[in-house]
MIKOL-338100 format. One record per atom (N, C-alpha, C): residue in one letter; y, x, z. Coordinates in steps of 0.05 Angstrom, whole numbers, plus 5000, padded with zeros to 4 digits. Atoms other than C-alpha are relative to their C-alpha. Layout:
! MIKOL-338100
AYXZ
...
This chain:
! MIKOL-338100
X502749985011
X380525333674
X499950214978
X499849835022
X378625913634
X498450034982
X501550025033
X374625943565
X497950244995
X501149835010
X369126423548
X500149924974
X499749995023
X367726673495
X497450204981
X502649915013
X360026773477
X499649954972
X500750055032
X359926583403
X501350234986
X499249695020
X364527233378
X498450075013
X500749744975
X360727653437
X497050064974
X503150035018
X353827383393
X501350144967
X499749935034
X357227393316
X501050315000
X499949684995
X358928123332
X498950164996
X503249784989
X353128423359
X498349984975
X501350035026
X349328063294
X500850254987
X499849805021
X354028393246
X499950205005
X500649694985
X353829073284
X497950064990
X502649925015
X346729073274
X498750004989
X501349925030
X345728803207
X501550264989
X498449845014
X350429323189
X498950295001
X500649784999
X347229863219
X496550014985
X502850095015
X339929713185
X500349994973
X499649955020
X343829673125
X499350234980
X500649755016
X342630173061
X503550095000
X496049895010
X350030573043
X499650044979
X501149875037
X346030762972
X502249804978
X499850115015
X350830532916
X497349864984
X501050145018
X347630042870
X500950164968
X499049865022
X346730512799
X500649704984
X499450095032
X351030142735
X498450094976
X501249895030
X347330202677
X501849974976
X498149955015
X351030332624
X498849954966
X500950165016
X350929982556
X498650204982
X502049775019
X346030332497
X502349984978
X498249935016
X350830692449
X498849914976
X500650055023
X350830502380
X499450174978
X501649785026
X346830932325
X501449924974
X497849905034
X351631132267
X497850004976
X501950015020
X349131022204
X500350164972
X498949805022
X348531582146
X500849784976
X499350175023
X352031272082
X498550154980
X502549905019
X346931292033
X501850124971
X499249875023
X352231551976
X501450275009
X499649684995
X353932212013
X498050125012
X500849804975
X349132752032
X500150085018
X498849844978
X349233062096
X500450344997
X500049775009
X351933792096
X497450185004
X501449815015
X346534382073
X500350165025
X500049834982
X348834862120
X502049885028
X499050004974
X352034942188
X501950055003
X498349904997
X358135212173
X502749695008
X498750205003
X362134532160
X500249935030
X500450104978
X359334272226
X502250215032
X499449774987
X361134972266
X504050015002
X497049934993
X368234912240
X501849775009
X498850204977
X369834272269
X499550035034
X501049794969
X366634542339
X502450175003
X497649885000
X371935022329
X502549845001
X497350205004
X377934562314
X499949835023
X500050234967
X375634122382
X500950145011
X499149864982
X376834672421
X502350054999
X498449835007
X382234892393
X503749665006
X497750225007
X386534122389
X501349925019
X498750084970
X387934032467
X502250205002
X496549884986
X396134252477
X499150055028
X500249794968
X397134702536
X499949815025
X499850134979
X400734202570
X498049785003
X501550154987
X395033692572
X497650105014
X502049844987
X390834262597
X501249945025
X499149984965
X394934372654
X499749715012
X500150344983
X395733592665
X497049905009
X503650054994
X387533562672
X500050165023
X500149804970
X387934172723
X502049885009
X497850044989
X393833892752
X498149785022
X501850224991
X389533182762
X498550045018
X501449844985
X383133532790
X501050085024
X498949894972
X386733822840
X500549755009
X498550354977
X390733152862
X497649815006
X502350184979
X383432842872
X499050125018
X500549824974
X381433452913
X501349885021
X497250054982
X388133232956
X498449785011
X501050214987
X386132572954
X497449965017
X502850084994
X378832612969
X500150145033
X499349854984
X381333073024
X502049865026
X498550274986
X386732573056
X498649755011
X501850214988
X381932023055
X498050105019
X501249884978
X377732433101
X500449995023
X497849894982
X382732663145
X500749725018
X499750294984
X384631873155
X497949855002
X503549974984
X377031703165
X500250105028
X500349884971
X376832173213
X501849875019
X498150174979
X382931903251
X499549795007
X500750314993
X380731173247
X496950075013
X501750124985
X374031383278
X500150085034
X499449884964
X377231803341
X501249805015
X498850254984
X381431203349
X498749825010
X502350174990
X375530773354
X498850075019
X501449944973
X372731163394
X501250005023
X498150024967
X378531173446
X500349775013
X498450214993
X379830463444
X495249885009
X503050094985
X370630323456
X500250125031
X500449994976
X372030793513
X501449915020
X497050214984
X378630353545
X497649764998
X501850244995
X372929803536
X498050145024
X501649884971
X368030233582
X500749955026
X498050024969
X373430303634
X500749715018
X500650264991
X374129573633
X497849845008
X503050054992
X367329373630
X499350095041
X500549914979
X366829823690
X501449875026
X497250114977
X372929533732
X498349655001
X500450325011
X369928803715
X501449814985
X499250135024
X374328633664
X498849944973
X501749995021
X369728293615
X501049914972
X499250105016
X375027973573
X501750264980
X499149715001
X379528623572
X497950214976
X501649855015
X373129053553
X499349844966
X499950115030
X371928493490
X501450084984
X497149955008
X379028573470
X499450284986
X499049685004
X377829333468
X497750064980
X502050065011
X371229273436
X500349784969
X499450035012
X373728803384
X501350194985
X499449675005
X378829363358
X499350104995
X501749685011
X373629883361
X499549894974
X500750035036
X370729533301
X501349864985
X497250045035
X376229283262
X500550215000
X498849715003
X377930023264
X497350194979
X502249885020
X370230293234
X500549814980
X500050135021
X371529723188
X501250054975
X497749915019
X377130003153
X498250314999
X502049775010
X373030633146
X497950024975
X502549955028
X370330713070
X499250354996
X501449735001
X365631233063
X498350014984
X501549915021
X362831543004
X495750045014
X503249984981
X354431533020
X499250245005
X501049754998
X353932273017
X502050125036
X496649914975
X360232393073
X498250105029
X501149894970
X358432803137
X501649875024
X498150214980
X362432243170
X498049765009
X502150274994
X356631603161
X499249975027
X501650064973
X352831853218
X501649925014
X497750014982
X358531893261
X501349705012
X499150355000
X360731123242
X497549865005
X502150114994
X354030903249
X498849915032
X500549944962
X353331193317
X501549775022
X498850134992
X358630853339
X500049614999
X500950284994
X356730133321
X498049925012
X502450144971
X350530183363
X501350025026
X499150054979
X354630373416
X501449745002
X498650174992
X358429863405
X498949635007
X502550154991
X352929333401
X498550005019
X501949994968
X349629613471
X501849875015
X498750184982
X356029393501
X500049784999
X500250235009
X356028793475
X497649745007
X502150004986
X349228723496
X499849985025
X499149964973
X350828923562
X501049845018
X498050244991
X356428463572
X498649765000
X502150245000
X352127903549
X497949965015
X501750104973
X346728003599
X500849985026
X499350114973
X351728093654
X502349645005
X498750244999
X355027383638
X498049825005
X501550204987
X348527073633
X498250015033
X501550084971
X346627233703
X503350165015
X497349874986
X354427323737
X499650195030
X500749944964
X351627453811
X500050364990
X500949755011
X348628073783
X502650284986
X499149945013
X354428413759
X499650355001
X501049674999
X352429173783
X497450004973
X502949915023
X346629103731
X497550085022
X502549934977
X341729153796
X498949755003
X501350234996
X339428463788
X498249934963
X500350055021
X333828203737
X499549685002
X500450275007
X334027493709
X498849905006
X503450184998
X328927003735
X500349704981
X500450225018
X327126433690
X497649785005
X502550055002
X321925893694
X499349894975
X499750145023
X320525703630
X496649924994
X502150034999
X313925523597
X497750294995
X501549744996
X311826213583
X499350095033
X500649974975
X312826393652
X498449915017
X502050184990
X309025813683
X497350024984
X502950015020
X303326003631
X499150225028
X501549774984
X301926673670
X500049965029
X500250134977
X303426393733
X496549965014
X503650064998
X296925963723
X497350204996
X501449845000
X293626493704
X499750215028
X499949694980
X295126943762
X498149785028
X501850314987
X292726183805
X497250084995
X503150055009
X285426143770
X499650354993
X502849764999
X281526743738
X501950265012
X499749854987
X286127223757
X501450085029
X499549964975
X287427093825
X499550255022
X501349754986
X282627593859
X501450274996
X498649705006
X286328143814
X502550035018
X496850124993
X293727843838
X499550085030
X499849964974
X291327853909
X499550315015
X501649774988
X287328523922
X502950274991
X498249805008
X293628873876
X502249955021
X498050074981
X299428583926
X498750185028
X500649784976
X294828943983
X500350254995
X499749735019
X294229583940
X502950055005
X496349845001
X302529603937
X500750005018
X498849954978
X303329634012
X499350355009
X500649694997
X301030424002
X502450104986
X498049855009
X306730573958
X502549824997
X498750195008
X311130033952
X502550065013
X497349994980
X316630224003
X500850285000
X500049745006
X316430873980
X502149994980
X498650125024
X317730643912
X502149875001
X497550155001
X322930193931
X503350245019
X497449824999
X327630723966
X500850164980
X500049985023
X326731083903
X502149964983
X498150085009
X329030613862
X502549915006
X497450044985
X334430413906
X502550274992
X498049725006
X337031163907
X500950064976
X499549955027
X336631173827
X502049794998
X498950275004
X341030443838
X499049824977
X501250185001
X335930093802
X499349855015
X501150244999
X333429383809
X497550095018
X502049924991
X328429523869
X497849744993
X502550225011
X324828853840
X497750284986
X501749895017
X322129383800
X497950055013
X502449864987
X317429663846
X497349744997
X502350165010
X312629033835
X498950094963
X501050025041
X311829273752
X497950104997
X502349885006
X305629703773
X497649795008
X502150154989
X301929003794
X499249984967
X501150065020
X301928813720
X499750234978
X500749775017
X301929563692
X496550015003
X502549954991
X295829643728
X498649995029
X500450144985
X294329213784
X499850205023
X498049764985
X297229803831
X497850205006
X503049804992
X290630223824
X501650284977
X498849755014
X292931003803
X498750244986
X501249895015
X287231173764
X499649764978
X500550145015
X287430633713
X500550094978
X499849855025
X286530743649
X499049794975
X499850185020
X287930313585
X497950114968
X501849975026
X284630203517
X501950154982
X498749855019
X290830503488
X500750355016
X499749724981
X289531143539
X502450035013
X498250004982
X295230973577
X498350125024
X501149934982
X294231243648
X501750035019
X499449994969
X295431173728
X501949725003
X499250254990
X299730613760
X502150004979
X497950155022
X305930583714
X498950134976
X501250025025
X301030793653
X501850054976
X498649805028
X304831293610
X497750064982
X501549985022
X301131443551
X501350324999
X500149794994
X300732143540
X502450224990
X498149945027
X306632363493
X501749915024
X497850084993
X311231973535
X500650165039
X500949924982
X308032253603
X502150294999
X499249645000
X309733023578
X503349924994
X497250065004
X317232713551
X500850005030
X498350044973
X318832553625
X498550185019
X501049814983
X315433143658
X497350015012
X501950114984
X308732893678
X497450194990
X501849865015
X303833483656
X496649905009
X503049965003
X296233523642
X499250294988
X500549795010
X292334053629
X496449945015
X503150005003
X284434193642
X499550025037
X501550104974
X284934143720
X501649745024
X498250174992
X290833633737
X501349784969
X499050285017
X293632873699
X502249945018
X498150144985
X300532743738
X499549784989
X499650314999
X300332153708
X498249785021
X501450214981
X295431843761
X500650175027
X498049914981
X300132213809
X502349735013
X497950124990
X303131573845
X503950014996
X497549944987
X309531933870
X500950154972
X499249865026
X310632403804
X500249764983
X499650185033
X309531803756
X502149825007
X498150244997
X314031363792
X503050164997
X497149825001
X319831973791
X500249914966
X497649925032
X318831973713
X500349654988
X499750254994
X317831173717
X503549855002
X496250134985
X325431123747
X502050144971
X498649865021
X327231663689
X500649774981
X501350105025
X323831283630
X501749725006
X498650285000
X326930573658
X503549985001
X497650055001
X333830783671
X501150054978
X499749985015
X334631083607
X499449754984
X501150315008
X331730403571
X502649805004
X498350154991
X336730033611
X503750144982
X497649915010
X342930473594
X499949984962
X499450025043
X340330433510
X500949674996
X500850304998
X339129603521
X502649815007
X497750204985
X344229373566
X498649775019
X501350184987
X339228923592
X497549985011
X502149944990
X333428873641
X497549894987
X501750115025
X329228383593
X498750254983
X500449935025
X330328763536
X498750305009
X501449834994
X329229413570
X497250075010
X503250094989
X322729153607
X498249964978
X501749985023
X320029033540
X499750274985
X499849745008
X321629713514
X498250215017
X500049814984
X318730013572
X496749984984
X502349945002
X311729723546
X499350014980
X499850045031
X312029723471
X501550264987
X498549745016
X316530343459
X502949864995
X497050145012
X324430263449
X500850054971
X499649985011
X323530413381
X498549724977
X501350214997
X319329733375
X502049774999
X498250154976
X324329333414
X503149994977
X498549905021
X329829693364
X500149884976
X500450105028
X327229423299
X500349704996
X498650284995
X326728723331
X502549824991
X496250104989
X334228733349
X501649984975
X499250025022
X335728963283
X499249914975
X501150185024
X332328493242
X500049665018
X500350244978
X333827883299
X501749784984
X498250225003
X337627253276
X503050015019
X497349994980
X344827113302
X499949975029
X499850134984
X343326753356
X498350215022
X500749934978
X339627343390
X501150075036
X500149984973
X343627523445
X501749675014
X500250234983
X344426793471
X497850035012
X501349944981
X338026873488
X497650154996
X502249815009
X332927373501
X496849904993
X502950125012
X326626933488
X499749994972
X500650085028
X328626853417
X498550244987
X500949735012
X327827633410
X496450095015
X502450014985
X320727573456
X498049904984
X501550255017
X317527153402
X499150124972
X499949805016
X318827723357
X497850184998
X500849844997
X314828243394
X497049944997
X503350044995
X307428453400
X499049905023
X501550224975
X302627983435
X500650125023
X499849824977
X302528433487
X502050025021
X497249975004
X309228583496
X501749765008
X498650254997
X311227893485
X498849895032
X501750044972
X306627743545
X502250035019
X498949754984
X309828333591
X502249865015
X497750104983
X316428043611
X498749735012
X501150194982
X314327323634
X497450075020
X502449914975
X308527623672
X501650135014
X499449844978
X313128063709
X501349845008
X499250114979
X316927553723
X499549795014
X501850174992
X312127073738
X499650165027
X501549914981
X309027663785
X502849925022
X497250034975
X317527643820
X499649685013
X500050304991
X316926913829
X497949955023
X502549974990
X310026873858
X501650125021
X499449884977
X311527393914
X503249935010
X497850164980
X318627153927
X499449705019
X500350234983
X316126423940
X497749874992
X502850145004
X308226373949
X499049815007
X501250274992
X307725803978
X500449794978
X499850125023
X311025463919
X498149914977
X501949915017
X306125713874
X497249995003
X502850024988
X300025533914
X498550235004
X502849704992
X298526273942
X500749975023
X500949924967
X297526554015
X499750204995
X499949825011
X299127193998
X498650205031
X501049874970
X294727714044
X500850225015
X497449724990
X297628314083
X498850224989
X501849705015
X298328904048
X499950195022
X500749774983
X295329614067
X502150105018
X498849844990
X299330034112
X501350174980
X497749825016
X304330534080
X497650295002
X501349765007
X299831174058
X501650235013
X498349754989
X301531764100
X497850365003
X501249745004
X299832514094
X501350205003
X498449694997
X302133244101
X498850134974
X501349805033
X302133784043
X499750195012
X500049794994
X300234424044
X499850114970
X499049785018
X301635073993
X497250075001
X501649835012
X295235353956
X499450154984
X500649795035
X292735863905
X497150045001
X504049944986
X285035703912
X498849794991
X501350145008
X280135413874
X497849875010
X502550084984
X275434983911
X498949714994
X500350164998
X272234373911
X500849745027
X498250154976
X275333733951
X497250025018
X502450004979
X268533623976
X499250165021
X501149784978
X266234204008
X503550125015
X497149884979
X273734344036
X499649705021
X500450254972
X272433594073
X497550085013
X502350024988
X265933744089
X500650295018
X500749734977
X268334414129
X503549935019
X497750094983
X274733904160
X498649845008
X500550344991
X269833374184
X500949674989
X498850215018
X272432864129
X499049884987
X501450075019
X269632404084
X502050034977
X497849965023
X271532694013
X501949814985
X498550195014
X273832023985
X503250025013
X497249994991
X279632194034
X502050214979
X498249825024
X282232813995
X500749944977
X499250065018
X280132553937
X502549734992
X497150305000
X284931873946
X502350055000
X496949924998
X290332193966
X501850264970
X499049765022
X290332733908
X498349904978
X501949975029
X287632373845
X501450044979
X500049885026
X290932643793
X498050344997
X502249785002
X285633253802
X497849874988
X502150065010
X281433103748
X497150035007
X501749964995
X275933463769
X498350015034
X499650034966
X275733283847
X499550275005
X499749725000
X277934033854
X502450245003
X497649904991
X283834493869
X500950274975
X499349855017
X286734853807
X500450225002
X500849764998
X286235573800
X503250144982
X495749875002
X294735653807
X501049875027
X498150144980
X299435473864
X499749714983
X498850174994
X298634833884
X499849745028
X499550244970
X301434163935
X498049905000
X502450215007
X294833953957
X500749805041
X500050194973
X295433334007
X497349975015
X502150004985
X291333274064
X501149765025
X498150174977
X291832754121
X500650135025
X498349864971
X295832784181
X498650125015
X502249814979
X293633284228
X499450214994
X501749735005
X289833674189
X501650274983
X498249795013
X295434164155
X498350275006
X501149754980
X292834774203
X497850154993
X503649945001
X285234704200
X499650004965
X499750035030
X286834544116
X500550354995
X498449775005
X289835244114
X498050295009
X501449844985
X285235654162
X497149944982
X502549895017
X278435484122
X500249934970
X501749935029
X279735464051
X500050234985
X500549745019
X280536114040
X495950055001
X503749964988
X272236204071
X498649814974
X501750165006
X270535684027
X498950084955
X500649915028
X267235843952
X502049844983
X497350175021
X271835833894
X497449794980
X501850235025
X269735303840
X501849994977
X498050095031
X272635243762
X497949874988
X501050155019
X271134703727
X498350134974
X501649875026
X266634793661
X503149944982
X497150015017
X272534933603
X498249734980
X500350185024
X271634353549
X501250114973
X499649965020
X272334333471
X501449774988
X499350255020
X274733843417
X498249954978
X501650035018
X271133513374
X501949614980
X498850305017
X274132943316
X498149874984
X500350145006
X270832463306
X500150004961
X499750045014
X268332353233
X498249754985
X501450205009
X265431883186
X496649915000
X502949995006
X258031683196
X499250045030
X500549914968
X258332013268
X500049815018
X500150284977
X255331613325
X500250285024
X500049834968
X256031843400
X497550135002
X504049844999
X248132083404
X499950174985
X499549865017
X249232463341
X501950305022
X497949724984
X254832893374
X500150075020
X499949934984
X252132883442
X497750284995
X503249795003
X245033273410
X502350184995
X498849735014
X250633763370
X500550235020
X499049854978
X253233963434
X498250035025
X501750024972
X247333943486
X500549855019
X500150184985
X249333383520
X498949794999
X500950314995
X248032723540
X502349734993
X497050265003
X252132053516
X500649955023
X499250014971
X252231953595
X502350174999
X497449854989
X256032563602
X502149954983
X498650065028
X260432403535
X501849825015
X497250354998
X263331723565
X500450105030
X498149904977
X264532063636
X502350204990
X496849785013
X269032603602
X501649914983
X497650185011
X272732113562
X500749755005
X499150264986
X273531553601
X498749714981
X501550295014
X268031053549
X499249875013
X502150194981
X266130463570
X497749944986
X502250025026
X260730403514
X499350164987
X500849775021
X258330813453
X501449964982
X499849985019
X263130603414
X502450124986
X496949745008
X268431113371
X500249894977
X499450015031
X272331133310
X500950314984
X499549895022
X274031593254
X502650105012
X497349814998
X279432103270
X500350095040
X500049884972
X278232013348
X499650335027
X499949804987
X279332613388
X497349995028
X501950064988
X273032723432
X500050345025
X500549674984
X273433303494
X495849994999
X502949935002
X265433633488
X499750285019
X500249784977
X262834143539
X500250334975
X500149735026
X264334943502
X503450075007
X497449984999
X271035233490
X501550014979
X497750155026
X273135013424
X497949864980
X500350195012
X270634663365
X497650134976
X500949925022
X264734863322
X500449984969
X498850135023
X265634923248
X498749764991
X500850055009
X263634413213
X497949884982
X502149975020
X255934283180
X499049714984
X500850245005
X255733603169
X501149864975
């Protein structure tokens, strides 16, 4: 019978990452208030300066050679020392680092006791590491206890689910969170739950060789039901956007451009490439599909602060650190795995799940031609919603005025190629910026600009009239008037 050994794996990882959250700032000593000498009221103080001047002289003058030299002598031997203690720093953190990566190797082989072992070590080895707070060494030791806490991490999520040990499996749970969203996906949002499961039979098998080839968890390919109920123009109140709903910063981080006539991000096939990026990275910081699944929708710098402000007992289990996060967030994981449950076993769950679409199929073709989708369907015999479906990250249902892959359906490659040169170019109108300031209503800034609040909330995606203070607003023009208000 053999013994784990989850209670160091946990008291570990704690101190790891109170340690790293820690300050290194000494604590200043204050130092006692010197005592004020008192003139004796039956001697004057001297008249002139000279008296004073010739003791100044006689100080300088009373230090013997040899306790000169023995002061420079000193000085130097802390140089040495301060210089030695470095030197053996440095050695105790290469060693650490040799003996975390002999834990890797194990880890990797499936030795999980081995990799502990080696992982223990590493940090009794930064431990013995004192370091002045100024030292170009901190970071270095620092670095290394998060690594050493991801493993740790790591290890801990592959014990609590053993089957799993490639890290290609995520946890299922039923707990009461889970069963909350469940019912929810049952009652009001059923209709959403059902019509999005048909929606992912257009990309879904796409997506899942994908992730397969990246050796991710092809569960994943269900995460765009609860990103955004698998529709690839969706678009959030926090301007997230398309089926896995990058937000715009994170979009351009993983390659997904915009610009004034294309949004990859409501690019299916592009968002799910930087999708597989953004998650495997997550996973390799985390160690764990939970923890990384939360990160994916909150930010891992979110998720981060959690971990390092968590109680001991976090990695027993990941709900404790779920309880932590934003509503949202906290949501996020039991809904996805609510959504895995559900579709593994609907009958359980009282669904009748309906058949999804067919698998989306198309040919590309190479352009440098600005046109409109419409009138290129309307001279293929097509109804435009076809072009446009297949190609909506084209903001402006329109063909950008640079090389580019414009999809067309099967068949028509040929006849796509042969009339759009014939067909009139089209460029969008250029847009401006406008920010949002205090006092300013939408009607206000549609008169400034000659528009209409209609047109206003089509070019920024409003569902209402209503803005705030600092908001970035695109306005028809090509940049930003000054000022008169």
């Amino acid at each position: 019978m053999t013994m784990t050994r989850p209670r160091r794996i946990f008291s570990l990882a704690a101190v790891v990452l109170m340690l790293c959250s820690c300050s290194s700032k000494p604590r200043p000593v204050q130092a006692p208030p010197a005592a004020q000498a008192k003139p004796s009221p039956e001697i004057a103080p001297p008249q002139t300066a000279q008296p004073q001047e010739i003791k100044v002289l006689e100080a300088r003058t009373i230090i013997p050679p040899e306790e000169k030299k023995s002061a420079v002598e000193g000085a130097g031997l802390q140089e040495k020392n301060a210089a030695s203690d470095k030197d053996e720093a440095l050695a105790s953190l290469e060693e650490a680092l040799n003996v975390y990566q002999e834990a890797d190797l194990a880890r990797e082989r499936g030795d999980l006791d081995a990799a502990l072992d080696s992982l223990d070590e590493a940090y009794r080895l930064i431990l013995r590491v004192k370091l002045p707070p100024d030292s170009s060494l901190l970071q270095e030791k620092n670095n290394l206890r998060l690594l050493i806490a991801q493993r740790i991490q790591e290890i801990s999520a592959i014990r609590r689910n053993p089957v799993s040990g490639n890290h290609k499996s995520i946890p299922l749970v039923e707990n009461k969170y889970v069963l909350f969203e469940i019912e929810l996906f049952k009652g009001p949002e059923r209709k959403f739950f059902e019509e999005a499961y048909k929606r992912s039979g257009l990309y879904k098998d796409w997506i899942r060789e994908e992730l397969r080839k990246a050796g991710l968890p092809e569960e994943l390919c269900w995460l765009p039901i609860i990103e955004s109920w698998y529709q690839v123009r969706a678009l959030s109140r926090a301007r997230a956007s398309g089926m896995w709903q990058f937000i715009k910063s994170t979009g351009l981080r993983y390659g997904l451009t915009r610009d004034r006539f294309i949004d990859e991000r409501m690019d299916p096939y592009k968002a799910t490439i930087a999708a597989i990026k953004y998650l495997s990275e997550l996973h390799s910081f985390f160690g764990d599909w939970l923890t990384a699944l939360a990160s994916y929708n909150c930010g891992e710098a979110r998720v981060q602060y959690c971990i390092n402000t968590q109680n001991i007992k976090y990695l027993d289990d990941f709900w404790e650190l779920f309880q932590r996060l934003p509503f949202e967030t906290a949501r996020y994981v039991p809904r996805f795995i609510a959504t895995l449950l559900v579709i593994q076993n609907p009958e359980k769950y009282g669904f009748t799940l309906p058949e999804p679409y067919p698998p989306l199929t198309f040919e590309t073709i190479k352009i440098n031609y600005p046109t409109k989708l419409g009138t290129l369907s309307a001279s293929l015999g097509l109804d435009a919603s076809e072009l446009i479906y297949l190609n909506p990250e084209l903001l402006n249902e329109s063909t950008p005025n640079k090389e580019y892959e414009l999809r067309v359906p099967v068949g028509y490659s040929e006849k796509a190629l042969t009339a759009i040169n014939s067909l009139p170019k089209y460029l969008p109108p250029e847009y401006g910026t406008h920010i949002v300031r205090s006092g300013q209503t939408l009607s206000q800034i549609a008169a400034r600009y000659g528009t209409s609040v209609a047109a206003l909330q089509r070019l920024n995606g409003l569902r209402g009239t209503l803005i705030r203070i600092g908001q970035s607003l695109k306005v028809p023009g090509r940049g930003t008037p000054p000022a008169t208000d």
